[in-house]
Structure formats: C-alpha cells, structure tokens
N, C-alpha and C positions, 0 to 999 in steps of 0.2 A: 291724933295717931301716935299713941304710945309703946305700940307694939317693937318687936325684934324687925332688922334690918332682913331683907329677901333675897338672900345670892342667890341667883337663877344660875344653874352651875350645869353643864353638859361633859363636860370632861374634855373640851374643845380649847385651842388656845386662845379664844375668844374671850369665853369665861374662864379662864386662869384668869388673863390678864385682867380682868374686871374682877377678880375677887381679891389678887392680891394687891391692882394698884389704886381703884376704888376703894378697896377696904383700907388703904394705907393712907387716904385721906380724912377718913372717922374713926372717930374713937371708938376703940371696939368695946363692944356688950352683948348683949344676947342678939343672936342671928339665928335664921333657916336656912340652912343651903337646901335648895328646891332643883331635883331633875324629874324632868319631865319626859314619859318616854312616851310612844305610840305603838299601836298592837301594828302586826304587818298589814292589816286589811285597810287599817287606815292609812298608813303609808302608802299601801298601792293605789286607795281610791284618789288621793291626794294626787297622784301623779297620771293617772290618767288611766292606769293599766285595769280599769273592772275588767274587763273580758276574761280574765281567768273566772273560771267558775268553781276550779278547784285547788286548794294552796294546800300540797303535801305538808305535815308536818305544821300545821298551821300554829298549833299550841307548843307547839317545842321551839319553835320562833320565836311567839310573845315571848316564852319564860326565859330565852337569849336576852331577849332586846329588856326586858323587866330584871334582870340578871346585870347586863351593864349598865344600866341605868342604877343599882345599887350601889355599885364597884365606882362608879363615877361620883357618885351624891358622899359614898364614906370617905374618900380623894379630895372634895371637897370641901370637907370637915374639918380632917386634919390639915389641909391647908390654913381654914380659916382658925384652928386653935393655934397654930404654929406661929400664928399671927397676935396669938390676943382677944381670940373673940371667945364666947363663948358659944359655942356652933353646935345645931342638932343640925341631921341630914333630916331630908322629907324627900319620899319620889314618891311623883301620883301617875297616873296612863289620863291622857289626855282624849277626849271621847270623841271632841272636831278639832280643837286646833291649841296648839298648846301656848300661844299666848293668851288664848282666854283660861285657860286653867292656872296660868301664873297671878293672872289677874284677880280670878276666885280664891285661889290660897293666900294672896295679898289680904283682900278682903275681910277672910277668916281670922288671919293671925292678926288683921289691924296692923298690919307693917306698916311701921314708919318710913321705908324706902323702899325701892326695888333697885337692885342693883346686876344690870344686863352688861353684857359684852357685844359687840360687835363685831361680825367675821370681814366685813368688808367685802360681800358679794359684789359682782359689778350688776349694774343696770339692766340687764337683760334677765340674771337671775329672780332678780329683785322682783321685778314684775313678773315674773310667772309664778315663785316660791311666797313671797312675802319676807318678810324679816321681823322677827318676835318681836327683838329689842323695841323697834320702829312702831307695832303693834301693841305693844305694853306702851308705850310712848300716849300715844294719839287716843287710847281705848283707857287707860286707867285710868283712876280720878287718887293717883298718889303718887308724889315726889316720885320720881325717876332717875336713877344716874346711869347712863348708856358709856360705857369703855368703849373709844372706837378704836379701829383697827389704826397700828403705826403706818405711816407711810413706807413706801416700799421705797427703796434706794435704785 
C-alpha cells in the first residue's frame, strides 16, 4: 500500500481533530481529504422516515448538502496544506452508507492509511446510527488511525 494517506474529513470537530492531530503524528506527503455526503432520500430512509412519498425540493437539497460537502472537503485541504501535506480534496455521494464508500475510495487510491475521527456518540446512538470510524475499522482490510473524541471534563 503505496498510496496517499485518506483524511475522511466532514467539516465536524471530529475530523478536524483527526486531521490535524493524526496528521501531526506522520510525516506528511500526498493525501485525499475524502467527504462524503448523502442525497436526502438516503438520509431519510436511513432514519426511518420513508412514508413521505413526496420531498419538495428534493434536487435543491442534494445540491445543498453536495454543496457543503465541497466547502467542507476545500476546509480540509487547506487545513491539511497548512500543515505540510500535500492534500487534494475528493467528495463522492454515498449510495448505502458512507463507510463503505470510504472504504472503496481507499481501495481506489491504494491508500496507505485511513485516518477517521471519532464524535464520541454515546451507546444508545451508536447502536441505532452506527459509527463510520468503527466501520472503517472492522470492514477495511487497511491500516486505520481512529482520533477519539477528548475526554469531557
């Protein structure tokens, strides 16, 4: 695995902290900051809500949510140059669940690492949402560095 490094980057303090305190433990060289966004319908089926049958506005959503999902991935970037890496952004739309698209983009680029943050959901979230990081974890077959969340005071 010779590829660039894989900041999974959402524009969340999660992945901040996993880009700039992960990334402050390697020496930096070529990276992908990777966000991942989901269209609304996924979202909603995700969550339980299909009974709509009908979503106003439905394409002016996506190009919202595919819109800060840019603004988040170029955030990204210039974090990770600011730092010394040499960073290209990448946002893809995730078609079931977006840790298997981090997973396929890994794949792709032959990344040598994935480097995830952790929000630190609690227990109860965890099991109804999942957790990407944890998912990337358990599901990839490539080095992993997970940022967990600091302890709360």
């Amino acid at each position: 695995m010779t590829g660039p490094i894989l900041f999974c980057f959402d524009g969340s303090d999660g992945s901040l902290r996993a880009l700039r305190n992960g990334g402050a433990m390697l020496t930096p060289r070529a990276a992908v900051v990777l966000t991942v966004w989901e269209t609304v319908t996924t979202q909603l089926a995700k969550s339980g809500a299909l009974a709509l049958s009908y979503l106003p506005d439905e394409n002016d959503l996506d190009a919202q949510e595919e819109a800060a999902a840019r603004e988040a991935a170029d955030r990204g970037v210039l974090t990770a140059d600011a730092r010394g890496w040499r960073a290209t952004g990448r946002v893809e739309n995730a078609p079931v669940a977006v840790w298997q698209t981090v997973i396929a983009v890994a794949d792709e680029l032959n990344a040598s690492l994935i480097v995830c943050g952790a929000r630190g959901r609690n227990a109860a979230k965890r099991t109804l949402l999942g957790s990407v990081a944890e998912a990337v974890l358990h599901h990839g077959h490539r080095p992993t560095l997970i940022a967990p969340q600091p302890p709360s005071n």
